[in-house]
Every structure is written in C-alpha cells, then in structure tokens.
C-alpha positions in Angstrom: 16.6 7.6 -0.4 18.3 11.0 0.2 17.9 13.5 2.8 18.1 13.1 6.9 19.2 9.6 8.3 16.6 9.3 10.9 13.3 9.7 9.0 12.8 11.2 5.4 13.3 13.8 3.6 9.4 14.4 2.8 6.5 15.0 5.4 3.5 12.9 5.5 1.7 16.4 4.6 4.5 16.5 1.0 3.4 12.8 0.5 -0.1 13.2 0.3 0.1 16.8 -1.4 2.5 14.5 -4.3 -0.3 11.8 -4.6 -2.9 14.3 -5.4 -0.6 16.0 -7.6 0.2 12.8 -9.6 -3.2 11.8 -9.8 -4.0 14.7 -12.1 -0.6 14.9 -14.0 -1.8 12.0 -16.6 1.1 9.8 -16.0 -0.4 6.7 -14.4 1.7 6.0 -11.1 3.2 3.0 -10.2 2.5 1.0 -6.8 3.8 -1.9 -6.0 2.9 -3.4 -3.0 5.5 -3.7 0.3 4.8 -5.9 3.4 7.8 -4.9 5.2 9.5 -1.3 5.4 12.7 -2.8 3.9 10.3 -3.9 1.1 9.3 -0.1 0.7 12.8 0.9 0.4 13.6 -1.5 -2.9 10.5 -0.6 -4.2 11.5 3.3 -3.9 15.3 2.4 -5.0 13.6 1.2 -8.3 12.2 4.0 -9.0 8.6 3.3 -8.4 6.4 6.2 -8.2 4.5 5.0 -4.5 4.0 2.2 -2.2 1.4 0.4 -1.8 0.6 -2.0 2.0 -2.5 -4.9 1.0 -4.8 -6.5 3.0 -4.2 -9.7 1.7 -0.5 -9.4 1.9 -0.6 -7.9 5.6 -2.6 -10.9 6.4 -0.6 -13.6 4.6 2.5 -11.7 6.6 1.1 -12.9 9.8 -0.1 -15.9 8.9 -4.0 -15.6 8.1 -5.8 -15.7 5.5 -7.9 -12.3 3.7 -11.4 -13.0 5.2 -11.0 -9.9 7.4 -9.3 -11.0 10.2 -6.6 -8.0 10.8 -7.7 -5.4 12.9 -7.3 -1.7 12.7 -4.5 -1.8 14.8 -2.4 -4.0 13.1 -2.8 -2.4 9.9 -2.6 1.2 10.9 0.7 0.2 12.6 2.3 -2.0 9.9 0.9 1.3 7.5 2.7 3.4 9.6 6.3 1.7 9.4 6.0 1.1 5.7 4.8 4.9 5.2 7.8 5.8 7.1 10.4 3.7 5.5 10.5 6.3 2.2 10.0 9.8 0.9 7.4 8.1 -1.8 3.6 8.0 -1.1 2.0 4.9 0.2 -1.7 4.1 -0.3 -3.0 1.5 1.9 -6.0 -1.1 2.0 -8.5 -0.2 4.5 -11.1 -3.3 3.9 -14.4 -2.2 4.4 -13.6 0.0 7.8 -13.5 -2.0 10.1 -16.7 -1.6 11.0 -19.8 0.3 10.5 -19.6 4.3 9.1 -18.3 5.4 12.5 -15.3 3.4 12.3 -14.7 3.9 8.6 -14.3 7.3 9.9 -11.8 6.4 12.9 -10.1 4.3 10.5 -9.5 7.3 8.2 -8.2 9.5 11.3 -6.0 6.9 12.4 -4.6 6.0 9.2 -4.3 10.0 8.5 -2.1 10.3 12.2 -0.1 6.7 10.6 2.0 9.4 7.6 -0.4 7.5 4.8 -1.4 9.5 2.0 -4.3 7.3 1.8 -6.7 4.3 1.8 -9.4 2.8 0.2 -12.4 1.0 1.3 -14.7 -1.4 -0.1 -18.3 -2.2 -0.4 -18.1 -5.7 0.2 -20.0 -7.3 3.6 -18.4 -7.7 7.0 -16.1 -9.1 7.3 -14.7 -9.5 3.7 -13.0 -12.1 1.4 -10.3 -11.7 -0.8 -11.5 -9.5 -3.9 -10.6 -12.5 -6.4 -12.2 -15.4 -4.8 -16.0 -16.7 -5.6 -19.1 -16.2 -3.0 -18.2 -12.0 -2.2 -21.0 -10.4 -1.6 -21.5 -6.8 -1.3 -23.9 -4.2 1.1 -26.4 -1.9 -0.1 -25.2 1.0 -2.2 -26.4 3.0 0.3 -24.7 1.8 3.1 -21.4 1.9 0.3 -22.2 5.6 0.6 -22.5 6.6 4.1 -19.1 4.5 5.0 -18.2 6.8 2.3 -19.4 9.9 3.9 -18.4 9.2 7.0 -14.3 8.2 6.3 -14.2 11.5 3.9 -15.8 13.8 6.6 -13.2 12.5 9.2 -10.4 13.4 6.9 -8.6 16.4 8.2 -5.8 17.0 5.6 -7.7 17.6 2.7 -5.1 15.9 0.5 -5.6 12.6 2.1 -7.3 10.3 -1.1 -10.3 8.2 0.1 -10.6 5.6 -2.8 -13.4 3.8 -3.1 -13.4 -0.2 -4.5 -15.9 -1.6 -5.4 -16.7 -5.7 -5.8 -19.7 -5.5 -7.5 -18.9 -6.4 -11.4 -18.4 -10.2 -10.6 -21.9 -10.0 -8.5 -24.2 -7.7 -10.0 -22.5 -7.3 -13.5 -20.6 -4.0 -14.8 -23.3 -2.1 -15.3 -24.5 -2.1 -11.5 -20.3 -1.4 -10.6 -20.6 1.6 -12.3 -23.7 3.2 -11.1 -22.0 1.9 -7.8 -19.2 3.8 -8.6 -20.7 7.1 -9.6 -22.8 7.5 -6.4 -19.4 6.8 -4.5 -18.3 10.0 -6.6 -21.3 11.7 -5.5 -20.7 10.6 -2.4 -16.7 12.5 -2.3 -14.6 9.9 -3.4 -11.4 10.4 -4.8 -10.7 7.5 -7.0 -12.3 4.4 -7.9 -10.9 1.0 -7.6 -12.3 -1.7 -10.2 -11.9 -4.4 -8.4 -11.9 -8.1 -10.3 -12.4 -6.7 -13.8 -12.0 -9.7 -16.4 -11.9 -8.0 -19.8 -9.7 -4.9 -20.8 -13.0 -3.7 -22.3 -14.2 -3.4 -19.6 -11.6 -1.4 -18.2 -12.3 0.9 -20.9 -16.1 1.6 -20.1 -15.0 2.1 -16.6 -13.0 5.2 -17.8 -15.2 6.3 -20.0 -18.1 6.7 -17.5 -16.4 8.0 -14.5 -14.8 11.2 -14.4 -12.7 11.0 -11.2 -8.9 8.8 -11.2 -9.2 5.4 -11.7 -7.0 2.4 -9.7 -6.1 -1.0 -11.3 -5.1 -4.0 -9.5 -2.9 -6.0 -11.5 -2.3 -8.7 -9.2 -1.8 -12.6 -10.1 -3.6 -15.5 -10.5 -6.8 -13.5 -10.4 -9.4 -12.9 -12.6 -8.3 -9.8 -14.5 -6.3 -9.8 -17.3 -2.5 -8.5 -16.6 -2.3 -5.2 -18.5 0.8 -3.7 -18.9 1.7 0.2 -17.9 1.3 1.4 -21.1 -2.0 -0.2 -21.4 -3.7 0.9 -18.6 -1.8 4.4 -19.5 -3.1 4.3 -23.0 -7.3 3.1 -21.5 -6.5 6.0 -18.9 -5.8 4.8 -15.4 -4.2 6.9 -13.1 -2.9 4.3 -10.9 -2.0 0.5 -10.6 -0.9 -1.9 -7.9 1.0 -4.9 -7.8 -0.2 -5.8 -4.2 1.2 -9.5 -3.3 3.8 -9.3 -6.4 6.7 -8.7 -3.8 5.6 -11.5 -1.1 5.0 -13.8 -4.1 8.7 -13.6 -5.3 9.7 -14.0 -1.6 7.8 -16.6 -0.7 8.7 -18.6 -3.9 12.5 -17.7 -3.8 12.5 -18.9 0.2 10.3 -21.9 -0.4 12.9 -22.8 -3.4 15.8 -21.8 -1.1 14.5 -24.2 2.2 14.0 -27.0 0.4 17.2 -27.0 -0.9 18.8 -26.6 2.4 17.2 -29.3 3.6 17.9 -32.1 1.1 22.2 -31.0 0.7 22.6 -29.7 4.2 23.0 -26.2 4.1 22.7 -23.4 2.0 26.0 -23.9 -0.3 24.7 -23.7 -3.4 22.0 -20.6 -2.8 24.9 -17.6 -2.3 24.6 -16.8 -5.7 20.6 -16.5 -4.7 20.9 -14.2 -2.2 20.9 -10.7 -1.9 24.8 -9.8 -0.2 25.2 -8.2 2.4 26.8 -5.2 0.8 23.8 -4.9 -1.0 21.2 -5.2 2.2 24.2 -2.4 4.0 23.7 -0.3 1.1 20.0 -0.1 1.1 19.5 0.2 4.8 22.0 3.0 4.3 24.7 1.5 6.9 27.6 4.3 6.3 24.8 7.3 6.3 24.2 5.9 9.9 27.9 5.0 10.9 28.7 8.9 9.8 25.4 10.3 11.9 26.4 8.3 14.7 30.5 9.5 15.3 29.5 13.1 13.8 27.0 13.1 16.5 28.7 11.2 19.5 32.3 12.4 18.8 32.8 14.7 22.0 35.1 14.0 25.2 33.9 15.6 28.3 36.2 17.8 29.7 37.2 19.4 32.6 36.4 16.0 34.7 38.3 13.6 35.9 38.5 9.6 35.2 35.8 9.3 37.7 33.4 12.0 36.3 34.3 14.9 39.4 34.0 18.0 38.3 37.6 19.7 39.1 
C-alpha cells in the first residue's frame, strides 16, 4: 500500500467512485473476502481488485454460526477497520438489514459513515441462514422491494452500490429469481447477486436477462459450481467473491499447526509454515512507521532547562 502512513492514500468517496467505475469497465473484479484488516492488506498486496467482509465469515470470526446473529454494530465496525486497512474498495454483506425497510435504510447510512463502497442485502426471512444450506426461505417480492427502496433512498453518496442477492433459485426455481431480480432493478439496484446457483447455465440466463452488473459467489463446499475468472469473465459477470476462502486456509493451516504442537511439544517443525516476521513487518509497513515516528518526534525543546523552566 503506498501513500500516507496513518490511513490511505484513497478517500472512502475515491473508493466507491472506483467500484462504480469498475463495474462498467468489463473487466470482472476480483474480491476476495478478509475477516481481519491485516487480511485486507495481503489481499490488496496480491493485487486483487477489492475486498470483500462476509457475514458468514464475520460470524465464524466470533464464534457463531450464519443464522443472523451479528448485529449492525458489529458488522459496521468490523466493515469499518477492514475498509480502512487499504486504498482498494471493499463491499460488505449486509444480511437482510437488520431489520424491517427502516433499518435497511439505517444500515445503509451507517455502513455509508463506515468508508464502505458498499453492501448487499438479501431477500431471505429474518433472521437468515447461510445462503448454501437447505430450509432458506425467502419474504414476499414485495417486501424484497421496499427494503430495497428504503436502503437506496438512505444512500447519500450516490456512488455507494446497493446490491441486491437474492435466494430464491433453490426455493422457487430460476425462473422466479429472475423476475425477483428484475423488480429489484426496478426497484434501483445496482447489481445482482445470484446466490446458490448450481449450473453454469444457469449463470448464463442470469446475464442474459438482466441488464445491470452481476456478482458471483464462488465460495466452497456449496452448491455452485467453482467457475474460474475467465469463465465468469467470458458468461459476463462483473464481480466475484471468495468470501470464507481466506478463513478457510487459516483455520486449516492453524488446526494442522495445533495439533502438531501438541503431540511433539512445540512448534519445531512448523517454522517453515509460518509466515516470518520480516514478512508480517513488511506488510504492516514497520519502517514506513519507524521513519513517520523520528521524522515527526525528532525535536529537543530548547531554551529550558533539565527541569522544563523556561530561562
């Protein structure tokens, strides 16, 4: 990451004015998900286009499970450390709101004051389930539309994306999703997320019946298919996410690296596992801060004495 030490080089304003500038460039952009700032920093060292913060890896972070347990509060602040870790763009998962249309709305205000370039929401019931487990069930189209309505009204920078998911495919079938998905366009939607989608066909009649960007989830273990880039580039996405893909090489790589510990007695043979120091020094940007620091604190008082009187 270039630019200042403390902060970034981009406004939360440049972030969201570069999302909506990449969503109609035609290069599908690249979001892998981040549960942790320091997350967001690899993922921008690699080159990735954005970052994206999930619900079910938020939740899995503190311990719970996706059934729509976070609140507002914790995700907005999490959002808010993660959006502030890079110069890239981070989208974030907004469940279904939090609520009822009214706090859709505060959710889009506060995530808006949080530095992310934006959220999506989802027209599953309250409180939700992870999007690739069995028995989801999803509220009136309708009522899809006015938390719709309501979260796009309350947007104040007009480049903020409001992205709209929708669950319906695996319970009313992919005709339904996308009559769903059109009215959510009607309704001022800026993308569409096709949530759950278990065929790349079916990927393709997504695209070719909605007109506005188009999000994949690429996660794993689910029920879609794992296109690669150039697949969903080549169908016509605009952007996927890899939301748990971090946390699920974490998790494995610590799981791996405990049990190990604790059957030879201490971590002896994992060095060669582990990311060095230097490397977690250079990412965190140690010297940038070292420099900051004695350019910044490198002045003697003068004209006082050992005690601090003014002579």
């Amino acid at each position: 990451m270039t630019g200042p030490v403390i902060g970034t080089a981009s406004s939360a304003a440049d972030k969201r004015a570069t999302l909506r500038s990449a969503l109609d460039s035609g290069r599908l952009q690249r979001f892998p998900g981040a549960f942790s700032p320091l997350v967001a920093k690899a993922v921008a060292d690699a080159g990735f286009e954005g970052v994206y913060v999930s619900g079910a890896a938020l939740s899995a972070d503190l311990g719970l499970p996706d059934i729509g347990l976070t609140t507002l509060t914790e995700v907005a602040t999490r959002g808010a450390q993660i959006a502030g870790a890079t110069n890239l763009p981070t989208l974030i998962d907004a469940d279904t709101g939090f609520g009822a249309a009214l706090n859709a709305a505060r959710t889009v205000t506060l995530l808006e004051d949080a530095g992310l370039a934006g959220c999506h929401l989802e027209d599953q019931v309250n409180p939700k389930r992870c999007g690739h487990l069995d028995g989801k069930a999803v509220v009136p189209a309708a009522d899809m539309v006015k938390r719709l309505r309501a979260a796009v009204s309350a947007r104040r920078d007009p480049n903020f994306i409001v992205c709209a998911r929708t669950d319906a495919a695996g319970i009313e079938g992919l005709t339904a999703a996308i009559d769903r998905a059109r009215a959510y366009v009607d309704a001022g939607t800026d993308m569409i997320f096709t949530e759950a989608l278990t065929d790349p066909a079916d990927f393709e009649r997504f695209r070719a019946a909605i007109d506005v960007p188009l999000l994949a989830n690429m996660t794993e273990f689910g029920k879609s298919p794992l296109l690669t880039a150039k697949q969903l580039s080549d169908i016509g996405y605009n952007v996927v996410i890899y939301p748990v893909t971090t946390l699920r090489l974490a998790m494995f790589a610590v799981e791996a690296g405990l049990r190990e510990m604790a059957s030879a007695g201490g971590q002896f043979d994992l060095l060669d596992r582990m990311q060095h120091r230097s490397r977690l020094y250079s990412l965190l940007r140690y010297e940038a801060y070292n420099e900051f620091d004695t350019d910044t604190y490198n002045f003697a008082l003068k004209g006082t004495d050992d005690d601090g009187a003014d002579r």
